[in-house]
N, C-alpha and C positions, 0 to 999 in steps of 0.2 A: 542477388542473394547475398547473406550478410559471408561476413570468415566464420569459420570452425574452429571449435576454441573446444581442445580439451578443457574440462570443468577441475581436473583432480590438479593439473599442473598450474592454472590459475589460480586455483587456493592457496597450493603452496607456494609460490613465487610471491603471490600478497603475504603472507604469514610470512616470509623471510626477509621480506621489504620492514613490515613491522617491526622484526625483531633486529634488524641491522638500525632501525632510527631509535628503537629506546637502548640499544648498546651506547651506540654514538652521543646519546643525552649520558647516562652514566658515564662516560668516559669523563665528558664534559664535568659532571658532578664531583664525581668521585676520584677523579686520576689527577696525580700532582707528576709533575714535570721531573726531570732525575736531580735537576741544580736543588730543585726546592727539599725534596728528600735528604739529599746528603749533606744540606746546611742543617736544615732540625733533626738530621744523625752526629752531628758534628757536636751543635749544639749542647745536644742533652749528655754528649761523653764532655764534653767537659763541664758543664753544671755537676757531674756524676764524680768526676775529679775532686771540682771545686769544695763540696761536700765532705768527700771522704778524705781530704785535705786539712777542715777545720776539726776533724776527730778528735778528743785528745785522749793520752796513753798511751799513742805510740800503734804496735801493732798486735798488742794485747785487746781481743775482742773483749773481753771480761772488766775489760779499765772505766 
């Protein structure tokens, strides 16, 4: 005689198998690393610097 296999538990343990490997692929895709984050936050403050550095007039917005 074969096992007994609830049917409602086996769906959802498959459904949660699926949904932990397309997290795992997102992650993959779309998550960047903390080094990599906080150099292109680094980055862009000082391009933001750089920028508001070659302004002229001082700190007269109106100049």
């Amino acid at each position: 005689m074969g096992e007994i296999i609830n049917l409602r538990q086996a769906r959802k343990s498959r459904e949660r198998a699926a949904k932990a490997e397309e997290a795992a692929q997102n992650r993959i895709r779309f998550g960047r690393p903390k080094k990599a984050r906080t150099l292109a936050e680094a980055r862009k403050t000082l391009e933001r610097d750089r920028h508001e550095g070659h302004r002229l007039g001082g700190d007269d917005p109106e100049a």
